[in-house]
SEMIZA-486381 format. One record per atom (N, C-alpha, C): residue number from 1; atom name; x, y, z. Coordinates in steps of 0.2 Angstrom, whole numbers, plus 5000, padded with zeros to 4 digits. Atoms other than C-alpha are relative to their C-alpha. Layout:
REM residues N
<r><ronu>NUM</ronu><mitor>CA</mitor><px>X</px><py>Y</py><pz>Z</pz></r>
...
END
This chain:
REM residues 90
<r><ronu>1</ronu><mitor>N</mitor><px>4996</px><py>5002</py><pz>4994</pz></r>
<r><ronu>1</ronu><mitor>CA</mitor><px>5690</px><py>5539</py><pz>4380</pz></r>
<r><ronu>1</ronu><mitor>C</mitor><px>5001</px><py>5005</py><pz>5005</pz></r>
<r><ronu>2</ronu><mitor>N</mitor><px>5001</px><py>4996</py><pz>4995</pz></r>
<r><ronu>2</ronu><mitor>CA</mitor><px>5689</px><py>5549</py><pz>4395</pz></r>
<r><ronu>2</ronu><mitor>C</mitor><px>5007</px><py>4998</py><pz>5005</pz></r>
<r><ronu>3</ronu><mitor>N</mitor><px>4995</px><py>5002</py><pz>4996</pz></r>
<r><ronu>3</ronu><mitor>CA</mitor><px>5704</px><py>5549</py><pz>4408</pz></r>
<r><ronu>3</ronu><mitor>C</mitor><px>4999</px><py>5005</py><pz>5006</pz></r>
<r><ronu>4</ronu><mitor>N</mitor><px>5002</px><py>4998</py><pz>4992</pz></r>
<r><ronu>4</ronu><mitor>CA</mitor><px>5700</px><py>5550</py><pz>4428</pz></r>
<r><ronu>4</ronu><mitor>C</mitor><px>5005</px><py>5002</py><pz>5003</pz></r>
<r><ronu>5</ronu><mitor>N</mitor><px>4996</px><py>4996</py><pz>4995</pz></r>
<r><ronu>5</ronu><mitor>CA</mitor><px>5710</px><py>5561</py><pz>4438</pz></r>
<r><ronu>5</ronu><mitor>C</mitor><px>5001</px><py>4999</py><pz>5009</pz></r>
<r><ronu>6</ronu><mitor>N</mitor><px>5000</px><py>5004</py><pz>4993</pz></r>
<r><ronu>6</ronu><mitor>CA</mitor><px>5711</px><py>5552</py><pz>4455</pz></r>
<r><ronu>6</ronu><mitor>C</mitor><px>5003</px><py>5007</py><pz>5006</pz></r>
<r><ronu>7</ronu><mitor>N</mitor><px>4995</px><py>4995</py><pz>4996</pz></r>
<r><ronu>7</ronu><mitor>CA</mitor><px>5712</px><py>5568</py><pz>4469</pz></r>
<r><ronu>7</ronu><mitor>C</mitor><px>5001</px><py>4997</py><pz>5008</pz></r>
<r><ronu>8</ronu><mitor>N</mitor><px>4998</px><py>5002</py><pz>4995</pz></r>
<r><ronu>8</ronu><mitor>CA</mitor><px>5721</px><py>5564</py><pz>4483</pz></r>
<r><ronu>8</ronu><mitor>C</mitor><px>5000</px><py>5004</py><pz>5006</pz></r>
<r><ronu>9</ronu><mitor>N</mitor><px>5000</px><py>4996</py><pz>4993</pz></r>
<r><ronu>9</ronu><mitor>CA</mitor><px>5717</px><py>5571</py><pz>4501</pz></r>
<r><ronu>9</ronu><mitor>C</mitor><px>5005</px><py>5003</py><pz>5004</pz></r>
<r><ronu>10</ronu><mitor>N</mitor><px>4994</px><py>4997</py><pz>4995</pz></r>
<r><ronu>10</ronu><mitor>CA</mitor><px>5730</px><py>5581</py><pz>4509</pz></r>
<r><ronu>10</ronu><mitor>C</mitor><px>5000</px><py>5002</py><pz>5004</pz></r>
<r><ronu>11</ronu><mitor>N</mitor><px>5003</px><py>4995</py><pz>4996</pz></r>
<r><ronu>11</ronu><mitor>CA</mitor><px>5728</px><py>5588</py><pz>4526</pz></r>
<r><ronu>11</ronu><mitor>C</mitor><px>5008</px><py>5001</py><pz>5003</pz></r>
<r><ronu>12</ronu><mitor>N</mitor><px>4994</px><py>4996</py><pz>4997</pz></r>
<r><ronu>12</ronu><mitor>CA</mitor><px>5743</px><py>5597</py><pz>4537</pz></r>
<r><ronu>12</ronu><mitor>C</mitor><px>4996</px><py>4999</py><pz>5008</pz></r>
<r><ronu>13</ronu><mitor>N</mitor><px>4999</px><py>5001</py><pz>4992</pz></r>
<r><ronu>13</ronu><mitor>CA</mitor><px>5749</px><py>5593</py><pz>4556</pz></r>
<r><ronu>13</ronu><mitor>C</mitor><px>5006</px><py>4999</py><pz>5006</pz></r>
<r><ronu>14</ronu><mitor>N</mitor><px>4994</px><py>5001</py><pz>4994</pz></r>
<r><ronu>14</ronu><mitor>CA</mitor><px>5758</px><py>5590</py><pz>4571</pz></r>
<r><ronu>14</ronu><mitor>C</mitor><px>5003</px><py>4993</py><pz>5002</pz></r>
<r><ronu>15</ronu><mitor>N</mitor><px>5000</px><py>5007</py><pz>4997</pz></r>
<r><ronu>15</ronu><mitor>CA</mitor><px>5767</px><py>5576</py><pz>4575</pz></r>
<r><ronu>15</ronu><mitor>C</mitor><px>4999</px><py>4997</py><pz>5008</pz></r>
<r><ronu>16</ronu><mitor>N</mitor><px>5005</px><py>5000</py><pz>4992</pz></r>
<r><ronu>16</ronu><mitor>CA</mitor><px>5761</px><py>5569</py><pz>4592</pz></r>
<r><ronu>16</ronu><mitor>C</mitor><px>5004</px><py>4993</py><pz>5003</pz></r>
<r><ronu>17</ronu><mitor>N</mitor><px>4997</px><py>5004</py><pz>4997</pz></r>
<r><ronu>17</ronu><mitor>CA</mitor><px>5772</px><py>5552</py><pz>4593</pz></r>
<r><ronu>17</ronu><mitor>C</mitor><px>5002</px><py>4997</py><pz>4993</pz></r>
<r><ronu>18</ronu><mitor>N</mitor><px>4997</px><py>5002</py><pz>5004</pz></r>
<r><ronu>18</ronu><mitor>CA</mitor><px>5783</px><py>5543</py><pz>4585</pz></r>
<r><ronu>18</ronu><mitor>C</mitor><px>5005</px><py>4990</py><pz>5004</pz></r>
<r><ronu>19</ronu><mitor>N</mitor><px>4996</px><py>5006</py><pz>4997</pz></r>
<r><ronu>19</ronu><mitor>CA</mitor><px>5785</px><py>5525</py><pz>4595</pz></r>
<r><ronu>19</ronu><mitor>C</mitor><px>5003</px><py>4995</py><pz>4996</pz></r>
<r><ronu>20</ronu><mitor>N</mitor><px>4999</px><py>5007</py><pz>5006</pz></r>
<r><ronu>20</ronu><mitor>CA</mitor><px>5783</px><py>5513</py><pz>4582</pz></r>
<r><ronu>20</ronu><mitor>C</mitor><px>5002</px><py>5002</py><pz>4995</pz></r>
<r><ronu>21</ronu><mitor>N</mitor><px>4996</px><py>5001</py><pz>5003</pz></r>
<r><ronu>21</ronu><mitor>CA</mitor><px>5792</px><py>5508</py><pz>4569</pz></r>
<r><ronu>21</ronu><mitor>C</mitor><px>4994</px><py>5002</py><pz>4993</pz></r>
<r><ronu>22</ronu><mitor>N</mitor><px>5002</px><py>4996</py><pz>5005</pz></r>
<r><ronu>22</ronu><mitor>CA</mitor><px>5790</px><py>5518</py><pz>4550</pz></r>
<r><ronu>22</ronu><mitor>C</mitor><px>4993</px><py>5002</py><pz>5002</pz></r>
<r><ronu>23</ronu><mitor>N</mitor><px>5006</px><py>5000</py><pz>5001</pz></r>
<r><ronu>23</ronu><mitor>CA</mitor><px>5775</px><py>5524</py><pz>4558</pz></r>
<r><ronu>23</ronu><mitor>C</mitor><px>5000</px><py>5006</py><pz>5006</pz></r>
<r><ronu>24</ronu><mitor>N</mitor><px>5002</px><py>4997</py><pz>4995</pz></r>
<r><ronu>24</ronu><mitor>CA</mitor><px>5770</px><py>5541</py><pz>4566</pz></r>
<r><ronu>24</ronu><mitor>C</mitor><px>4993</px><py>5004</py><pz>5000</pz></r>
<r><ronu>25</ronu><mitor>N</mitor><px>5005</px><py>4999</py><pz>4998</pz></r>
<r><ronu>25</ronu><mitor>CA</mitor><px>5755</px><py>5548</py><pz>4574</pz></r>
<r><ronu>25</ronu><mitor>C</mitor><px>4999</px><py>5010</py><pz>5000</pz></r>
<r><ronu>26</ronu><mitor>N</mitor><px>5001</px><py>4993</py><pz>5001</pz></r>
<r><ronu>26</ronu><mitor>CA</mitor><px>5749</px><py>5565</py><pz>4567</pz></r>
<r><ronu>26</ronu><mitor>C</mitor><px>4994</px><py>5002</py><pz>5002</pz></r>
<r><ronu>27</ronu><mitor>N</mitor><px>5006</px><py>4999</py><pz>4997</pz></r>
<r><ronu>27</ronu><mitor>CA</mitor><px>5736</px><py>5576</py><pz>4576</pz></r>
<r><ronu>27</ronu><mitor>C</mitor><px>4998</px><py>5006</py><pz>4995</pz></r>
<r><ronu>28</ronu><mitor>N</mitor><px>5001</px><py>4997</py><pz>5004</pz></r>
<r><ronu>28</ronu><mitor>CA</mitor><px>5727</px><py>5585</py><pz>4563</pz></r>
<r><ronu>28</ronu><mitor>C</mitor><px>4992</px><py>5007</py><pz>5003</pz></r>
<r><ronu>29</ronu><mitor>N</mitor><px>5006</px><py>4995</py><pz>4996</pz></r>
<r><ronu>29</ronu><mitor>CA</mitor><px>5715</px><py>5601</py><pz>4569</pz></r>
<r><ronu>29</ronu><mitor>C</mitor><px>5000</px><py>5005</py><pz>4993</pz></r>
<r><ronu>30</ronu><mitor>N</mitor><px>5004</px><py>4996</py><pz>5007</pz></r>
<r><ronu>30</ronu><mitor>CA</mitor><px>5702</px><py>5610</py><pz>4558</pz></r>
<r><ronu>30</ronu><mitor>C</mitor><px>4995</px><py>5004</py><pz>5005</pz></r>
<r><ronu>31</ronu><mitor>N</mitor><px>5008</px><py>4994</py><pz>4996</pz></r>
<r><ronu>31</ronu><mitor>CA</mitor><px>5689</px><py>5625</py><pz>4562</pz></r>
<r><ronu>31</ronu><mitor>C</mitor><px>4997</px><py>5000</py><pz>4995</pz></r>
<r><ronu>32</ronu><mitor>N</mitor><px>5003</px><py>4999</py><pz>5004</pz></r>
<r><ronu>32</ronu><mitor>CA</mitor><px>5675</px><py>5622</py><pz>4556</pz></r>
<r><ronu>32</ronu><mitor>C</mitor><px>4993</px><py>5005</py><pz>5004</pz></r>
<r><ronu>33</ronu><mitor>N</mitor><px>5007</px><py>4996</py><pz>4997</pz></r>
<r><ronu>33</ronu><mitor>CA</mitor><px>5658</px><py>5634</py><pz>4557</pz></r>
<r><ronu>33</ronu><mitor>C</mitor><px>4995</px><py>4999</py><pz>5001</pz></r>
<r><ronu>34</ronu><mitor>N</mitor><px>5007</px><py>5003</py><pz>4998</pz></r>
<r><ronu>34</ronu><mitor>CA</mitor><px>5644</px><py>5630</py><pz>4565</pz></r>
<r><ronu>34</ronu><mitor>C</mitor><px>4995</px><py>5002</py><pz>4996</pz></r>
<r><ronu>35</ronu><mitor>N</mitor><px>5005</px><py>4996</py><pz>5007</pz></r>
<r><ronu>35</ronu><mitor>CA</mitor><px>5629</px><py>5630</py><pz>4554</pz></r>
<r><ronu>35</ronu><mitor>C</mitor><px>4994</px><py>5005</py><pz>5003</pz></r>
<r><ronu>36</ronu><mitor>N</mitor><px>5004</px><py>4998</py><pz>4996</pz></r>
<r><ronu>36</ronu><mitor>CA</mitor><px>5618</px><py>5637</py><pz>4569</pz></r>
<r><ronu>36</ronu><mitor>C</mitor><px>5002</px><py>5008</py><pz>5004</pz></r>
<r><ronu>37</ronu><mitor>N</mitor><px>4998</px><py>4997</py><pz>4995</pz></r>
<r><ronu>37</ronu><mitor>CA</mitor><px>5627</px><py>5648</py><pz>4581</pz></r>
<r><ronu>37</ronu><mitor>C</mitor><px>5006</px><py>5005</py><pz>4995</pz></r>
<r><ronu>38</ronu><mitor>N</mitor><px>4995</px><py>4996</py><pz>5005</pz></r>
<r><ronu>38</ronu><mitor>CA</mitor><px>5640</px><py>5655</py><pz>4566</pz></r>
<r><ronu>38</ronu><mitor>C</mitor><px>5006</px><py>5000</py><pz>5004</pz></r>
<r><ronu>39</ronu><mitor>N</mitor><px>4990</px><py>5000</py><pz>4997</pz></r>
<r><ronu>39</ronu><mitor>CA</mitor><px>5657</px><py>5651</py><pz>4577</pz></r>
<r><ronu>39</ronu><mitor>C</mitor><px>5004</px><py>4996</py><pz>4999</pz></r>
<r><ronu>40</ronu><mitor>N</mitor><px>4996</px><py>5006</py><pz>5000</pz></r>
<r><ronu>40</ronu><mitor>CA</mitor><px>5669</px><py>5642</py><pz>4575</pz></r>
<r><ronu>40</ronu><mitor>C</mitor><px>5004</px><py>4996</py><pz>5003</pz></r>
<r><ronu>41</ronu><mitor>N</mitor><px>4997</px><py>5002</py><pz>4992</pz></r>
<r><ronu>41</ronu><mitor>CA</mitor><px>5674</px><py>5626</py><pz>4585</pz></r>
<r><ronu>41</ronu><mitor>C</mitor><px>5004</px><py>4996</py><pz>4995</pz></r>
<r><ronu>42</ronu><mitor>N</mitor><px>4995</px><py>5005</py><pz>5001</pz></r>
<r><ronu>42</ronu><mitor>CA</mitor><px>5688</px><py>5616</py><pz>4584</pz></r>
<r><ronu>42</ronu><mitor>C</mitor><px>5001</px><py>4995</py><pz>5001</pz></r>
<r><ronu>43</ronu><mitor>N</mitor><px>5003</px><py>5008</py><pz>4999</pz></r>
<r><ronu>43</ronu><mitor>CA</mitor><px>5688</px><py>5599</py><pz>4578</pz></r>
<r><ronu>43</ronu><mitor>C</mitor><px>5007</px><py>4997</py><pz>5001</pz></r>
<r><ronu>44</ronu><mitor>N</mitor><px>4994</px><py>5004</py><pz>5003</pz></r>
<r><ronu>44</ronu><mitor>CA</mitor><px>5705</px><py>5587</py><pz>4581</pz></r>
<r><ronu>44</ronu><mitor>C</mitor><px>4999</px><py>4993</py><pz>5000</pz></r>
<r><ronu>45</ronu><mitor>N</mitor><px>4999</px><py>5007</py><pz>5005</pz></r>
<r><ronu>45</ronu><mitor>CA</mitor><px>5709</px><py>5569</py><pz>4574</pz></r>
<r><ronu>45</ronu><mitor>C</mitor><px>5007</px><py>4998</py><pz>5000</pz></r>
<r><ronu>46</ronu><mitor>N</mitor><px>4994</px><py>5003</py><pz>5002</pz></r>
<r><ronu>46</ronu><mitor>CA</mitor><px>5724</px><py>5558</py><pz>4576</pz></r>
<r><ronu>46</ronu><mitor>C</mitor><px>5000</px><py>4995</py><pz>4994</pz></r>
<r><ronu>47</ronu><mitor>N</mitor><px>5000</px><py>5004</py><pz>5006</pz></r>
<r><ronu>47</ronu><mitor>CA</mitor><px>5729</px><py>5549</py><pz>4561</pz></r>
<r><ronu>47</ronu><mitor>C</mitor><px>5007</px><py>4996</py><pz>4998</pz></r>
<r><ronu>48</ronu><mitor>N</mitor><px>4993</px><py>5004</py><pz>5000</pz></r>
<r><ronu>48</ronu><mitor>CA</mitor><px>5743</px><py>5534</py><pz>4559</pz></r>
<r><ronu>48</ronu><mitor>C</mitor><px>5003</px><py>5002</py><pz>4992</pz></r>
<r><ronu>49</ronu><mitor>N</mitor><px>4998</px><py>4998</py><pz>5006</pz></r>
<r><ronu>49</ronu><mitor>CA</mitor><px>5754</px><py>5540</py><pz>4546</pz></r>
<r><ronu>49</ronu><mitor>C</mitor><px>5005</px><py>4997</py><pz>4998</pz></r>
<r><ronu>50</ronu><mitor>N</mitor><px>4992</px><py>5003</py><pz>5001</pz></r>
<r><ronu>50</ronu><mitor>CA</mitor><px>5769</px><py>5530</py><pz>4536</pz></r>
<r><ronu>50</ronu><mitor>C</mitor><px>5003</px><py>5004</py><pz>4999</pz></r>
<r><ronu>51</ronu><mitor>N</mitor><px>4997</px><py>4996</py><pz>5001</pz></r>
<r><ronu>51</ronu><mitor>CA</mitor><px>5784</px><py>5538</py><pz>4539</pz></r>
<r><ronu>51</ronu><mitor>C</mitor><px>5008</px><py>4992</py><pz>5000</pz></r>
<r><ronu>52</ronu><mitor>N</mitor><px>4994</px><py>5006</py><pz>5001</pz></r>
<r><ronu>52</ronu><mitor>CA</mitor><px>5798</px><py>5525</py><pz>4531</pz></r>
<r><ronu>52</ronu><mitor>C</mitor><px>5006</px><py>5004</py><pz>5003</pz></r>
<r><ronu>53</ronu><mitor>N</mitor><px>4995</px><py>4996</py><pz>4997</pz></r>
<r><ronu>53</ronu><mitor>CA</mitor><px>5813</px><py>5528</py><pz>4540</pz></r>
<r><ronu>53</ronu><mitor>C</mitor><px>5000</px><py>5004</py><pz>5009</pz></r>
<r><ronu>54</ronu><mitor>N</mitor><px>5002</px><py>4997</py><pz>4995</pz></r>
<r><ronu>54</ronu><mitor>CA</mitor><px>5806</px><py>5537</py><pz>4553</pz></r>
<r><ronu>54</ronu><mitor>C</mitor><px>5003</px><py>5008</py><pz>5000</pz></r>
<r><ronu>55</ronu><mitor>N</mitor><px>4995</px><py>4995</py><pz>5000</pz></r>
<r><ronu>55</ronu><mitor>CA</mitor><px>5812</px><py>5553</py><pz>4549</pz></r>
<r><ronu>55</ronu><mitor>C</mitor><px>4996</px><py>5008</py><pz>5003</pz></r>
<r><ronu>56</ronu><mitor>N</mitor><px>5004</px><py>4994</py><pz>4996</pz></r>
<r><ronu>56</ronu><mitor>CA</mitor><px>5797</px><py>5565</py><pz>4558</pz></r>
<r><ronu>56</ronu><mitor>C</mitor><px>5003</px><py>5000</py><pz>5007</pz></r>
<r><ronu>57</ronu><mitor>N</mitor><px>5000</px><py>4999</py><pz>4994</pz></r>
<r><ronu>57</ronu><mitor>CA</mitor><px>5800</px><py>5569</py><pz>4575</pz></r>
<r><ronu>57</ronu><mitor>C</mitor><px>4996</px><py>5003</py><pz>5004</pz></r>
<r><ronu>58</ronu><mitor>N</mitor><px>5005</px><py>4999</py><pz>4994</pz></r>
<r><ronu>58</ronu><mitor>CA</mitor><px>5788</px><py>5573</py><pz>4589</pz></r>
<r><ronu>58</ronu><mitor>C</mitor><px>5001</px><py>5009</py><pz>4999</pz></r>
<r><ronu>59</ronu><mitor>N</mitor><px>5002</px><py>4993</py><pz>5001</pz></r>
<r><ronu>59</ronu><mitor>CA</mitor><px>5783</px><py>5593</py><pz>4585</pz></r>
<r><ronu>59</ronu><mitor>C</mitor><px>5000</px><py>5002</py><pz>4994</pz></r>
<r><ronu>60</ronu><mitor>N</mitor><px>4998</px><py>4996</py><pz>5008</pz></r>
<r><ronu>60</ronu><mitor>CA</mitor><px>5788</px><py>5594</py><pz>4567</pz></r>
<r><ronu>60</ronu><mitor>C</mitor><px>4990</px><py>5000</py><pz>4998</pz></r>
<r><ronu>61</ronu><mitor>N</mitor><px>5005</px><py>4997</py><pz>5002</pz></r>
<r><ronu>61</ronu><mitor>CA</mitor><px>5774</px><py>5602</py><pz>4557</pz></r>
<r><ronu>61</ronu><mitor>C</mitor><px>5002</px><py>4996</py><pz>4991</pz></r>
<r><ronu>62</ronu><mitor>N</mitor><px>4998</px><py>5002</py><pz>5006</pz></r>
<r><ronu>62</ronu><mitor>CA</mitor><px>5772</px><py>5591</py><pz>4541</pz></r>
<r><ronu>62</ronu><mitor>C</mitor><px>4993</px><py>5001</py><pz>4996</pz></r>
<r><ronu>63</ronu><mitor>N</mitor><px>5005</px><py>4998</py><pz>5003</pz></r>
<r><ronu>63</ronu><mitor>CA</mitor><px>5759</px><py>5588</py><pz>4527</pz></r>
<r><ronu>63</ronu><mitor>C</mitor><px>5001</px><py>4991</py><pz>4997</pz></r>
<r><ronu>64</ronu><mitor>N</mitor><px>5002</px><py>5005</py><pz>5002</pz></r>
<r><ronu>64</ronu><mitor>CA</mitor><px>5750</px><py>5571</py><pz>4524</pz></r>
<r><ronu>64</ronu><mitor>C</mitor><px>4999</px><py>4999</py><pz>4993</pz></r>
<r><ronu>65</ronu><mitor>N</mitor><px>5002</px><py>4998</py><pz>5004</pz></r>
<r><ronu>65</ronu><mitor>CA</mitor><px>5744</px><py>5564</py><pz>4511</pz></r>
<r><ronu>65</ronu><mitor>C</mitor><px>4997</px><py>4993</py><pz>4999</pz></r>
<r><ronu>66</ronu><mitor>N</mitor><px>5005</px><py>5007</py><pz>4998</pz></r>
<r><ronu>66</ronu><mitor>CA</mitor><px>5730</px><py>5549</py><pz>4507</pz></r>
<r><ronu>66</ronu><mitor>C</mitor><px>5004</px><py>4996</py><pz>4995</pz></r>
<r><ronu>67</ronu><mitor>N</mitor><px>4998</px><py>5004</py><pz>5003</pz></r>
<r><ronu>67</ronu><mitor>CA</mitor><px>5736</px><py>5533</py><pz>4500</pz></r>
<r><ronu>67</ronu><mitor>C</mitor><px>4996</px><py>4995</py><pz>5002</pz></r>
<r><ronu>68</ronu><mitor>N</mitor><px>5004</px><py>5005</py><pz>4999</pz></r>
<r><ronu>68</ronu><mitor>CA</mitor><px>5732</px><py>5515</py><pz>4498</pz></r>
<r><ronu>68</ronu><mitor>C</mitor><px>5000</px><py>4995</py><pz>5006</pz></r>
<r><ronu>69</ronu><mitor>N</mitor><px>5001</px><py>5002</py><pz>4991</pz></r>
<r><ronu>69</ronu><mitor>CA</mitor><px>5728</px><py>5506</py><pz>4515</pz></r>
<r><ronu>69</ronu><mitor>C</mitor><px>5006</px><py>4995</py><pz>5002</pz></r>
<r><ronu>70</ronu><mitor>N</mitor><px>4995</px><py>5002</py><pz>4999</pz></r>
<r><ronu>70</ronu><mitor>CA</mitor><px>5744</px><py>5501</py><pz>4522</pz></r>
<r><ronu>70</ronu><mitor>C</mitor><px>5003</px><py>4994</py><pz>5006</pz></r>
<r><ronu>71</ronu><mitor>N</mitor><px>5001</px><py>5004</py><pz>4992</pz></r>
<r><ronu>71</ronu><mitor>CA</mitor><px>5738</px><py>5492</py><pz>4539</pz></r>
<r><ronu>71</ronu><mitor>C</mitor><px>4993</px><py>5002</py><pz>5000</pz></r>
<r><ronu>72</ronu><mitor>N</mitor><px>5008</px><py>5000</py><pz>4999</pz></r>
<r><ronu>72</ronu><mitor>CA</mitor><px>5719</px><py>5492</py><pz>4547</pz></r>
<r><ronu>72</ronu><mitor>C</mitor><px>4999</px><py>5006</py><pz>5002</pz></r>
<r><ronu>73</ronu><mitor>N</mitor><px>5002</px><py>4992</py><pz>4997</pz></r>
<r><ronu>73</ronu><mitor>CA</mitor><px>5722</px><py>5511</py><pz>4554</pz></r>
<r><ronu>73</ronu><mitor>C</mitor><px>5005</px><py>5003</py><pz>4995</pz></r>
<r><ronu>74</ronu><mitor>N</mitor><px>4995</px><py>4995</py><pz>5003</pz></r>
<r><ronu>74</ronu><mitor>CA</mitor><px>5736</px><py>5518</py><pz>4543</pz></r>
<r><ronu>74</ronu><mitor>C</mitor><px>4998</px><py>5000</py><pz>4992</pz></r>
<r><ronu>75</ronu><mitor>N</mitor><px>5004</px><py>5001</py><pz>5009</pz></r>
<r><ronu>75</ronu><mitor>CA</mitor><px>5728</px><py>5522</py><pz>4524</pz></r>
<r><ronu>75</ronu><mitor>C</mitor><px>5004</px><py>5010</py><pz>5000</pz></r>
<r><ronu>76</ronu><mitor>N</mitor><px>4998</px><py>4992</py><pz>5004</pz></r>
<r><ronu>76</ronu><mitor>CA</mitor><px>5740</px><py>5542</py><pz>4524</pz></r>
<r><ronu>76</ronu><mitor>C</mitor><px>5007</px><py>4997</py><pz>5002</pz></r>
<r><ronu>77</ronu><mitor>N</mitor><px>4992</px><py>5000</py><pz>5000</pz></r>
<r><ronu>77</ronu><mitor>CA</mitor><px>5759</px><py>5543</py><pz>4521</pz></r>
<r><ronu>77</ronu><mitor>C</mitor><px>5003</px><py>5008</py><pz>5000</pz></r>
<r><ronu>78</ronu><mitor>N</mitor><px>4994</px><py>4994</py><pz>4998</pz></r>
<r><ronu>78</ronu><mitor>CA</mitor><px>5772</px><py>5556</py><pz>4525</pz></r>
<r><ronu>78</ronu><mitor>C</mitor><px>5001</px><py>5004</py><pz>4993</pz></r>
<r><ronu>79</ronu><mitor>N</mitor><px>4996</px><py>4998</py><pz>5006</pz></r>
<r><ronu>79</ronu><mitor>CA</mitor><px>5772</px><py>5570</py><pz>4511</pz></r>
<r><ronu>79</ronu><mitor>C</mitor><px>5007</px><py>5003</py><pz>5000</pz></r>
<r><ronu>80</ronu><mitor>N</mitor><px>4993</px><py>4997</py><pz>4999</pz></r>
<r><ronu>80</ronu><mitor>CA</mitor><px>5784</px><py>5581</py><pz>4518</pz></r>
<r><ronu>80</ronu><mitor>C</mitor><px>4999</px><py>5001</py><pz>5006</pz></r>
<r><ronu>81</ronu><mitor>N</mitor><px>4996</px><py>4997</py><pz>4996</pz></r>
<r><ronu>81</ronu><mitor>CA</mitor><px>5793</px><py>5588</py><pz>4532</pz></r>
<r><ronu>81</ronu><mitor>C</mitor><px>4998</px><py>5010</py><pz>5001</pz></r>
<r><ronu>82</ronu><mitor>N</mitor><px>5001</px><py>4992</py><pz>5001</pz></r>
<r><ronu>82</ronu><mitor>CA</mitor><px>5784</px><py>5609</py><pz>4533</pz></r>
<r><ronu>82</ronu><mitor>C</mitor><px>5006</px><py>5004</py><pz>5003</pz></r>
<r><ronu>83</ronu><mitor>N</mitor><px>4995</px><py>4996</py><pz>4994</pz></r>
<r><ronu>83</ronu><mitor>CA</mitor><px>5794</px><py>5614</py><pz>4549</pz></r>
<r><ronu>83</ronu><mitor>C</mitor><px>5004</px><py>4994</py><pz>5006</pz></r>
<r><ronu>84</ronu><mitor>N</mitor><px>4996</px><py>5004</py><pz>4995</pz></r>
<r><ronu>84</ronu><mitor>CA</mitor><px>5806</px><py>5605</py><pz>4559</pz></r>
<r><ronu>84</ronu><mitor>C</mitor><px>5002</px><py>5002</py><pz>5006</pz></r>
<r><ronu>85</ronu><mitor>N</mitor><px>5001</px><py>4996</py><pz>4994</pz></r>
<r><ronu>85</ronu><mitor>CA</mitor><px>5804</px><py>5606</py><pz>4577</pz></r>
<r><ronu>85</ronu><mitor>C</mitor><px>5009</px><py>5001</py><pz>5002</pz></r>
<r><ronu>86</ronu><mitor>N</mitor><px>4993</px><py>4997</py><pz>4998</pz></r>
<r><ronu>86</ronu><mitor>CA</mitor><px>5823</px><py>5615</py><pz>4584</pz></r>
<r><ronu>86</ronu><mitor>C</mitor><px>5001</px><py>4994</py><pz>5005</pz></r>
<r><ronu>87</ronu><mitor>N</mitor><px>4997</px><py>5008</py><pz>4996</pz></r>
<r><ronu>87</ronu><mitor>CA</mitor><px>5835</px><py>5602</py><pz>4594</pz></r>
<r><ronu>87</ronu><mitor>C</mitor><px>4997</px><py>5003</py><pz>5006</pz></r>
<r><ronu>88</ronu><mitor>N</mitor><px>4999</px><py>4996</py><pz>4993</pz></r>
<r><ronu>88</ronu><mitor>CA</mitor><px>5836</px><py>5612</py><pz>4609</pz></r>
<r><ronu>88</ronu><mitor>C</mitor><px>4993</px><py>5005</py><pz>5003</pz></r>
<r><ronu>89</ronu><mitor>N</mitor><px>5007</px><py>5000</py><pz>4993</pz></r>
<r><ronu>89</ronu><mitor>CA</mitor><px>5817</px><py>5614</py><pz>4614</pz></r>
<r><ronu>89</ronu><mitor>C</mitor><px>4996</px><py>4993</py><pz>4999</pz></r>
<r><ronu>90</ronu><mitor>N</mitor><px>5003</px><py>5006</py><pz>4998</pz></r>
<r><ronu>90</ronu><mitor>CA</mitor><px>5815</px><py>5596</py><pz>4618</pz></r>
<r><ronu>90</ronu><mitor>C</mitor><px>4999</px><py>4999</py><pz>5007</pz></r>
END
């Protein structure tokens, strides 16, 4: 009997909106290296994330994480909170 170890995607980002309810918009950006030219360009991606409560706020620096499909766009949820953006640079 074998037992499957399910890995779950994590990726790290910024929060970028927070209109809707338990649900915020995280802009995730990756360097990847070109297989041609050897540089690195910069790819980004928004991703609807559930955030119960609403507890991310627009700057904060959090870490995703994959789950199961929650709506037709939203399939990752709120691991944590990294870095919390300060009150007073809004």
């Amino acid at each position: 009997m074998t037992t499957d170890t399910k890995t779950t995607k994590e990726l790290s980002g910024t929060v970028v909106g927070t209109a809707m309810k338990d649900t915020a918009s995280v802009l995730v950006v990756r360097y990847v290296k070109h297989p041609k030219y050897d540089k690195f360009v910069k790819y980004a991606k928004k991703y609807l994330v559930h955030d119960v409560g609403n507890t991310a706020k627009v700057g904060d620096k959090v870490t995703i994480r994959e789950c199961r499909p929650i709506s037709k766009r939203k399939h990752f949820m709120l691991a944590e909170i990294t870095m919390k953006m300060p009150v007073d640079a809004e």
